[in-house]
Steps between C-alpha positions, in 0.01 A plus 500: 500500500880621452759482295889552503609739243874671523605847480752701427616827730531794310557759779564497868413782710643507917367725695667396807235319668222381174675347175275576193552288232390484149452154303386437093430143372826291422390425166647515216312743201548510103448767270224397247557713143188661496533423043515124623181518709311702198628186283378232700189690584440475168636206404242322743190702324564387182433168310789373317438625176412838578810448733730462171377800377461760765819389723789629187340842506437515886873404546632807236245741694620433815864481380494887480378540818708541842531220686373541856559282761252372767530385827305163549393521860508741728709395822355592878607719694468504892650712732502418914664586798558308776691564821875478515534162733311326271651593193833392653318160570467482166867525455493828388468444106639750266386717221488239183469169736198265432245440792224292476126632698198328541241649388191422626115544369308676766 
């Protein structure tokens, strides 16, 4: 089983004879607010009248609070090296380019 995913170069380190380069996921992350996740935590627990009641005084709580935000996913990381010929095969991609690997379920 594979699949194509794309990456994006984040460094490139030459050596003179092995490239080394280091790829995270090209995709695209939001910031959850961390108040908005307690709300709809909550929101989900609760029958609708209990809902009416407890989501007014939730929302005043939690609009003292700091808002924090949270990453939703955590991108992957992979770093390889690979010898220079090849790498200029590959038409030697730059740092910030988008390469798609196969990755492959051993």
């Amino acid at each position: 089983m594979s699949s194509a995913d794309e990456f994006k170069i984040t460094q490139i380190v030459d050596n003179g004879q092995v490239i080394q380069l280091t790829l995270i996921e090209n995709v695209s992350t939001e910031p959850v607010s961390q108040k908005q996740m307690i709300i709809e935590n909550v929101s989900n627990k609760l029958d609708a009248e209990t809902k009416e009641q407890v989501m007014p005084l939730l929302e005043a709580i939690l609009q003292a609070q700091p808002t924090v935000s949270v990453k939703s996913y955590q991108q992957t990381q992979i770093t390889m090296a690979m010898p220079k010929s090849r790498y200029d095969n590959m038409g030697r991609p730059q740092v910030g380019n988008i390469i798609a690997a196969s990755l492959k379920k051993i």
